[in-house]
Phi, psi and omega in degrees: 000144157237155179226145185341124183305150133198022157227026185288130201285002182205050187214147153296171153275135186299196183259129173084008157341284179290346180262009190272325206265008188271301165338274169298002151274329150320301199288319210234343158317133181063354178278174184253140158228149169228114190302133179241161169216164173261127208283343144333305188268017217262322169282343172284350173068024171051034168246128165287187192275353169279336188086064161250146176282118183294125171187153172268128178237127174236126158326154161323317204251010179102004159321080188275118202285330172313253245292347158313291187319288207300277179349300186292331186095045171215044160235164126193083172207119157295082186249155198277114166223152203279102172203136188288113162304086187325150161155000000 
């Protein structure tokens, strides 16, 4: 998934950036999260080609914080890939 750039050195912020990036801070401050990763991504060191890390971040209280962003509407693109859903 993606969500509005707003830290790109030579872009605006994109539109809803900032409440995308108000959002997931909002979710995850001060919480404990624990990162699942896909053993797909594993030759690749579970890095995209920005160096972002790939991972499912799930809350403290079981919360998959990926299927929140997408629920609230605060990416956008989506991309379809074959994956076992933590949990």
């Amino acid at each position: 998934m993606d969500t509005p750039e707003t830290k790109h050195p030579q872009k605006p912020v994109e539109y809803y950036g900032r409440e995308a990036t108000a959002f997931t801070k909002k979710m995850v401050q001060g919480k404990q999260v624990r990162l699942e990763f896909e053993q797909a991504n594993s030759k690749i060191g579970h890095k995209d080609r920005y160096k972002r890390t790939l991972a499912y971040v799930l809350l403290e209280d079981g919360t998959f914080l990926n299927a929140e962003i997408v629920k609230q509407g605060v990416w956008t693109r989506l991309y379809t890939v074959s994956v076992q859903v933590p949990g």
